[in-house]
N, C-alpha and C positions, 0 to 999 in steps of 0.2 A: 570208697568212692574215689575214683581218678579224679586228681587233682584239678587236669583240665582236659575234660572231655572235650573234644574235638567233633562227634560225628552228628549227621543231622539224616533223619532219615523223610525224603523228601516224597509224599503221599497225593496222587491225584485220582482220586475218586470219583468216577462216573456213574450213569443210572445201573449199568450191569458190570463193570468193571472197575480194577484200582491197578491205576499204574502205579510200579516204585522204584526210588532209588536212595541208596547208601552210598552217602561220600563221607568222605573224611575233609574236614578242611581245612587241617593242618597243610595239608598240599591238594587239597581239591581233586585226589583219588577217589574214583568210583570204585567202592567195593563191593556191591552187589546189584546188579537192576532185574526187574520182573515185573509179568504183569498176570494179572486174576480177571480172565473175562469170561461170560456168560451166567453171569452170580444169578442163580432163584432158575436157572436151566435146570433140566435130564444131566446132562453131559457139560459138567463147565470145565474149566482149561487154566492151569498156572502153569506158567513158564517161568523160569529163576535161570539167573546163571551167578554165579558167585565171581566175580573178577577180583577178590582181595586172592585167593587162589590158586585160579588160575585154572579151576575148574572146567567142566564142558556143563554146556544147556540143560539143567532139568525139567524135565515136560512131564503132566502128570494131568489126568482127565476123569473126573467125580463129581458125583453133584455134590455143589457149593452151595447151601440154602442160601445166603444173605452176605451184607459187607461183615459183619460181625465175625461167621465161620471166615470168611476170603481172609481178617488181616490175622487171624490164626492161623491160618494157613501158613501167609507169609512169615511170621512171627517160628514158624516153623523151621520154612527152610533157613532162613535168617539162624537160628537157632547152632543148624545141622554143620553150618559154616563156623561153630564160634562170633556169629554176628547177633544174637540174639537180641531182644527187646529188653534185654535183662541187665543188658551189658554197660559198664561201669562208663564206655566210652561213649556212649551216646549222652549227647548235649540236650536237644530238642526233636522233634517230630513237626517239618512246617508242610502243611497245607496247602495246595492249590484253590482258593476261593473265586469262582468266577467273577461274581458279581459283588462289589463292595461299597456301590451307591456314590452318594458323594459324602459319603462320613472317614469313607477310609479311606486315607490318603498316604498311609507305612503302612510295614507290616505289625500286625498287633496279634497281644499275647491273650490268648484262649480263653477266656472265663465263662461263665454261666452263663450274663450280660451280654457278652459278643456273640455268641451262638441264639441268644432268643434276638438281638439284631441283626445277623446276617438272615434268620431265619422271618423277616420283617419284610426283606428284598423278595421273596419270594417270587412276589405278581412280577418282577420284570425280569426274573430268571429262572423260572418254571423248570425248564430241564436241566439246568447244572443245581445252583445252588441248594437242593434239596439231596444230592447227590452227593456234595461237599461236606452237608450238615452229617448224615449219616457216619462219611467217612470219619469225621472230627469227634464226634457221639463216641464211636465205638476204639479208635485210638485211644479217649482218653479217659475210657474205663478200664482197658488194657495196660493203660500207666498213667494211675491217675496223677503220681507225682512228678511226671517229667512233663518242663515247660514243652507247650504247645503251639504253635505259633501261623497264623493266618497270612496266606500273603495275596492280593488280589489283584484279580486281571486287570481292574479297573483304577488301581493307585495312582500307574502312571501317570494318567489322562488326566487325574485332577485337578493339574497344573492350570488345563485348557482356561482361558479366559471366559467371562459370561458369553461374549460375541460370537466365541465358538463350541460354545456347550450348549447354549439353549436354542429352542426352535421356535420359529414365529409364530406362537399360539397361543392363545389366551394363558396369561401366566397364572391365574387360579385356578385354571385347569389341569394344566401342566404341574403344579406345585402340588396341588390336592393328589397325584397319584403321580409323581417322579417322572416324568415327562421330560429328559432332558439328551443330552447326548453323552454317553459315559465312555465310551470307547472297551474295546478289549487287545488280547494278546500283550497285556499291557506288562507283562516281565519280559517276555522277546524284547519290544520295542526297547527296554530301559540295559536291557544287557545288549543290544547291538548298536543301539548309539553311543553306547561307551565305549565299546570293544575299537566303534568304527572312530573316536575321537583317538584311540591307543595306535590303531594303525596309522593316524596322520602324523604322531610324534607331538600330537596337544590334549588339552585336559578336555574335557567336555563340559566345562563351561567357554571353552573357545570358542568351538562350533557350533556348525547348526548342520541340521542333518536330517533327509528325509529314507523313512525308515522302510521298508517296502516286504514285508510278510506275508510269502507269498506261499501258504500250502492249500489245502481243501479247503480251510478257512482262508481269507486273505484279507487283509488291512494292511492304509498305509498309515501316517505319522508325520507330522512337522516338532520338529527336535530344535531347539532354541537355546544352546547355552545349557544342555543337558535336562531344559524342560518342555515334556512335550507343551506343543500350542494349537495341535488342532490334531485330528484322527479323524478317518473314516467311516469307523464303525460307531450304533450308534447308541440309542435306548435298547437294543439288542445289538449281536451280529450279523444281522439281518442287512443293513445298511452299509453301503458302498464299492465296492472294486466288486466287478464280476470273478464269484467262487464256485468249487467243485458241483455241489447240489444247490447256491444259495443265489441268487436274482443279485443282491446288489441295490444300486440306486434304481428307482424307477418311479412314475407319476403316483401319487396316492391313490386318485382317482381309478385306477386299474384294480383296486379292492372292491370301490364301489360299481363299479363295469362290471366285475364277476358276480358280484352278489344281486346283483338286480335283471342283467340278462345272462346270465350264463346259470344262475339259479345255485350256485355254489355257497356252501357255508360255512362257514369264519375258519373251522378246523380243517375244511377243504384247500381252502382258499391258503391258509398258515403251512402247509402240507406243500401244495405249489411251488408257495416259494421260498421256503428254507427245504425242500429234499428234492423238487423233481423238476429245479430250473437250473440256475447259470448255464457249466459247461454241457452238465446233463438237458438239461433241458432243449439245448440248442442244436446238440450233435452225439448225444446216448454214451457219451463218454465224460467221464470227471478227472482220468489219468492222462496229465498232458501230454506223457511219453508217448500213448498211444495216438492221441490225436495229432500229434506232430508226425509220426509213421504215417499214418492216412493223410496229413497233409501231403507231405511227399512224394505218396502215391499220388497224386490229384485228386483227392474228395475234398469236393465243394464246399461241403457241410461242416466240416471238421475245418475247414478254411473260415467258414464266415465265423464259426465259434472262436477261432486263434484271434483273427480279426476283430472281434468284438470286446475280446480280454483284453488285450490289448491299445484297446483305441480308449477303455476307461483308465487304463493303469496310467495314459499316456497323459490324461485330464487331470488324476490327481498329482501327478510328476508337476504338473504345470501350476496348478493352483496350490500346491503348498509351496514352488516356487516363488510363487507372489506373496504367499502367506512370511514366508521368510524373510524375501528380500533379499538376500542372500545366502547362497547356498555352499557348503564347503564340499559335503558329499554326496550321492544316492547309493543308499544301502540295501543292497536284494538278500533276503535271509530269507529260514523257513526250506520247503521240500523242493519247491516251482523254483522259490528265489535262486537258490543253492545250487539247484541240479541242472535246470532250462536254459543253457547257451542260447537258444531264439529268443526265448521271451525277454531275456535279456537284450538282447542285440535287437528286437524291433523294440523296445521303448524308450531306448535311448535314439532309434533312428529320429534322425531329420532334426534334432534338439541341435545343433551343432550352434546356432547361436547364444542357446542359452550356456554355451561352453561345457557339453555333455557330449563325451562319445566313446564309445569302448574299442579296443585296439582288437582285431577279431581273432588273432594267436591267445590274448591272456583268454581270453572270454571262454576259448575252448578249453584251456585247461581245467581238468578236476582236484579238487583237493580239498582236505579237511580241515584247512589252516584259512584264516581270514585273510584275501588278498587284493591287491588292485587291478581292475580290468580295464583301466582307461590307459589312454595313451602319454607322456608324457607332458606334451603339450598341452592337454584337458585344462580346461579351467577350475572346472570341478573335477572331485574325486569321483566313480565310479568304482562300488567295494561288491564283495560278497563277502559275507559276513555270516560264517555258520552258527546259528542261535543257539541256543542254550540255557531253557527256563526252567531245568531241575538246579541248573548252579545255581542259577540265580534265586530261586524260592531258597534255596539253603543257604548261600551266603545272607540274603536279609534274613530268612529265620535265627542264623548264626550271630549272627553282629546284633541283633535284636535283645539273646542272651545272655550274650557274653557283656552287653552293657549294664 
């Protein structure tokens, strides 16, 4: 056995796919990523590239009955590389767990226990965490001797005060079936407010920092001294900033409007609005490259949908501003945050009091490096901040370990 294994190989297990990656964290080199999708298909599909190598892309297309065959598969190519499951340099195997309630607040190590608790969460994470269980089942009959290690979406968030986790509803109802606000995306948030307190030249307990994650899923963050204090998203993802297929905030009442005249049932109605609302729902598109093209042609549609993303993203800008009190940065990460010069450039329009404005030369710049788009003068920082929630599953699974 190596002395001090170093590698972590970092596992996100969905209902028909397992995304992966192998870093080393001796220096936080990716040596191999890949993903296994259309698991229990005719025709599923793994894609590997080996980067410790230096390899080219292997793409490879057969039926994959289950997660079971998929992490043999990988355990394969992994293998073909000299990166095998076998290998003296792997440390741990961590987990991406969606959903972690409010029990789990680190990352925690894998037992029997923690698998029949994660698998307790179920009712309020139906599509992920059944998906996670799987993934974690079948990794850790594949090695049942290497530590295992859970990291969840919802860690971060459990910082949140009672003020901003629970919702005003009878609290033995709430209580009797986890009725609260949990937040998600909650490794992005905790590796971009760090990343974004490293780019101001301060620790992150200095700052305060709202954190703006902005892909298909979208969530924002009030960041305190390195603890989050409030989030968007909620007892699901379902809750706040308008996202690619997902509605966002809206009246509750609007549930009971469809189920009584519009004659719609609960799975219809759940179907609405987690797949065929927000940007889709508004204007037939959920790629904002595309809708910002059609904006620019003049379509309306695709106008009021920019429009409307935008006028929420601009509401929670403002109310985690007040949530703070003071503000050091706004941090856009994620695929929208990263890549979208407009979405950028209108949410910080018209803030110029609250000392927010992006200088419009950085703002077009692209790059893969975390950088500043405000102006000098700014009060506050304006970052983009490219996320990063395989380092970060693997760093806590890592440091988790090695403690």
């Amino acid at each position: 056995m190596t002395a001090n294994p170093s590698r972590v190989l970092v596992l996100n297990s969905g209902s028909s796919s397992v995304k992966y990656q192998l870093l080393d964290m001796a220096d936080g080199a990716r040596l191999a990523v890949g993903l296994v999708e259309r698991i229990g298909e005719q025709t599923s599909r793994l894609a590997h590239t080996p980067l410790a190598t230096g390899g080219a892309k292997r793409e490879k297309e057969a039926p994959i009955a289950d997660h079971d065959a998929a992490l043999k598969a990988v355990a394969e190519e992994l293998a073909a590389d000299g990166l095998g499951l076998d290998s003296p340099e792997l440390a741990a195997i961590g987990h991406r767990v969606v959903h972690g309630g409010s029990e789990f607040t680190a990352p925690t190590l894998i037992t029997d226990e923690v698998v029949e608790h994660i698998e307790r969460l179920v009712p309020v994470a139906p599509l992920h965490n059944p998906a996670n269980i799987t993934g974690i089942r079948t990794a850790r009959a594949l090695r049942p001797d290497l530590p295992q290690v859970a990291v969840f979406d919802t860690a971060f968030h459990t910082t949140m005060p009672e003020s901003a986790a629970r919702y005003a509803i009878d609290t033995g109802t709430a209580d009797a079936h986890m009725i609260r606000r949990y937040g998600f995306h909650g490794t992005s948030h905790a590796y971009v407010s760090r990343e974004t307190a490293k780019l101001l030249g301060k620790a992150p307990e200095e700052v305060n920092v709202i954190v703006l994650h902005l892909g298909n899923g979208a969530s924002a963050s009030a960041v305190r001294g390195g603890r989050c204090v409030d989030t968007s998203m909620g007892l699901t993802p379902l809750e706040g900033l308008v996202m690619g297929t997902r509605s966002g905030d809206l009246d509750p009442a609007v549930i009971f409007h469809l189920a009584r005249n519009a004659g719609m049932s609960v799975d219809e109605i759940d179907s609405l609005l987690n797949k065929k609302s927000g940007l889709i729902g508004l204007c037939g598109d959920n790629d904002m490259r595309e809708i910002r093209r059609r904006v620019d042609e003049g379509d309306e549609q695709a106008r009021l949908a920019f429009d409307i993303y935008v006028h929420r993203l601009k509401k929670y800008i403002g109310a985690y501003y007040a949530v703070l009190g003071r503000v050091d940065a706004v941090a856009f990460t994620a695929g929208v945050g990263e890549n979208a010069a407009p979405v950028r450039e209108a949410a910080m329009a018209g803030l110029e009091e609250l000392g927010l404005a992006v200088d419009a030369a950085l703002n077009e710049v692209r790059s893969g490096e975390p950088r500043l788009i405000s102006p000098e003068y700014a009060r506050v920082a304006v970052a983009v901040v490219p996320t990063d929630e395989e380092l970060e599953i693997a760093t806590q699974a890592y440091a988790l370990v090695s403690a």
